[in-house]
N, C-alpha and C positions, 0 to 999 in steps of 0.2 A: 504493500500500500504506500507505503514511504518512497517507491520508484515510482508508483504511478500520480502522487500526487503530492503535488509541492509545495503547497500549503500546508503540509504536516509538518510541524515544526518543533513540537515538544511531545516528550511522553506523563505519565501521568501512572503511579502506582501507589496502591491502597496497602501500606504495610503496616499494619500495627493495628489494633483494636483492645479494645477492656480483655484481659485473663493473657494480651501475646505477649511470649519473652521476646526481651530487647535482642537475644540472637537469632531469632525467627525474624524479626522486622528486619536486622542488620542483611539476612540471606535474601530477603525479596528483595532488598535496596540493591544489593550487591548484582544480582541477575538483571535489574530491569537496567542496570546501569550497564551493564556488558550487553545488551540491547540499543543501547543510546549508542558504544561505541562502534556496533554492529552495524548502525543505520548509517554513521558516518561515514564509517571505510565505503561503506553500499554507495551512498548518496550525495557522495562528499564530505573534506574534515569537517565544517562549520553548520552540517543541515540541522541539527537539535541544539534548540532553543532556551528550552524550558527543560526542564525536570522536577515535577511535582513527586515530592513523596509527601503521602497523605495517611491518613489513619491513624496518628496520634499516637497515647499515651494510655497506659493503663493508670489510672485514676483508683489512688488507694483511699477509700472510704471509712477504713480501720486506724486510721494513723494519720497523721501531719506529714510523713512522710513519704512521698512521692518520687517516683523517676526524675532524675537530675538532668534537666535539659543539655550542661554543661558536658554530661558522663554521654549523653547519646552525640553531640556534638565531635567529641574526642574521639569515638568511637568510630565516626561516619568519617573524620577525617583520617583515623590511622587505616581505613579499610579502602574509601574511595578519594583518596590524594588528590585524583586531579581537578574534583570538584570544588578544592580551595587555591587551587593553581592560578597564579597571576593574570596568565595569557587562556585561561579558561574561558571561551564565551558562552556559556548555560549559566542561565538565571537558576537557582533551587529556591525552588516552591516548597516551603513546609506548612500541613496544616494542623497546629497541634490544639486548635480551640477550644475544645471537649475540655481537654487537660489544664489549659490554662482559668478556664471560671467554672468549672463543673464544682466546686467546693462552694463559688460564690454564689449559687442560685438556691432558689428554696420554692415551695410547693407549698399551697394551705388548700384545704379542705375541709369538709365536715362531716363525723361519723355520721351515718344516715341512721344507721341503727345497731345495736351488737345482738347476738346469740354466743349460743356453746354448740359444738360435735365433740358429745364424750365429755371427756374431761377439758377441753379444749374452746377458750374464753375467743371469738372471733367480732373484731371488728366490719364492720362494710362500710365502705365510704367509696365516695367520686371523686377520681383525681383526672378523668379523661381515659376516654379509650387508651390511646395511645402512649400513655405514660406511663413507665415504669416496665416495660414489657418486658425487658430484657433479663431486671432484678427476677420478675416471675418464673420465668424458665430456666434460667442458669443462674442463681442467687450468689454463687460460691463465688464463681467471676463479677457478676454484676451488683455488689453490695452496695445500698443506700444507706444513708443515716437517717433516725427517722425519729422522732422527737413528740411524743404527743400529749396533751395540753389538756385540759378539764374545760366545761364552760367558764371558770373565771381565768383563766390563760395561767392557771398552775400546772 
């Protein structure tokens, strides 16, 4: 696609997500990068542009601390060098946003009603379809904090 169309100008990889190790993200960065240099040799030294690497940071919900931006930076330069290279012309695109304000945001709702199953005290509340989907299916990776309040906000 890259010979047939020369408008293509950057590539774009989705490495990292909630529960991935930083050496699983570092091996997709590393391959889509031997893709960039791939399109080059093909298509010419300077045909790629861009290189996005996208999909963030695992976001620890347990703790203050978190993946050190600093330790994945070190780590993306001792691996792909030339993407800190002087005479390098690729833009990198990082999108770590998730990671960066996922701690800052918050969520309010209102129990709509409780029950029990068993011995088992349940809340029901509306926080959106769409929210929280992830916590629900793979909780172990997807951990929220969650914080709940009485009517007088005790």
């Amino acid at each position: 696609s890259f010979k047939k169309h020369s408008w293509l100008i950057g590539l774009h990889v989705h490495a990292g997500s909630q529960g991935m190790a930083l050496e699983q993200q570092m091996k997709a960065v590393e391959e889509t990068y031997s893709l960039v240099r791939e399109i080059n040799q093909v298509c010419g030294e300077h045909r790629i542009k861009f290189f996005d690497i996208g999909g963030g940071f695992s976001v620890n919900f347990k703790s203050e601390e978190d993946t050190k931006i600093e330790s994945y930076g070190a780590l993306l330069k001792e691996r792909i060098p030339q993407l800190y290279s002087a005479d390098s012309n690729i833009q990198l695109i990082t999108e770590f946003g998730r990671w960066l304000i996922a701690k800052a945001g918050f969520a309010i709702s209102r129990i709509e009603y409780t029950k029990n199953c068993g011995d088992r005290p349940i809340a029901v509340q509306h926080g959106g379809a769409d929210m929280f989907v992830r916590t629900v299916y793979n909780p172990d990776i997807w951990p929220l904090r969650i914080t709940a309040f009485d009517g007088e906000g005790e």
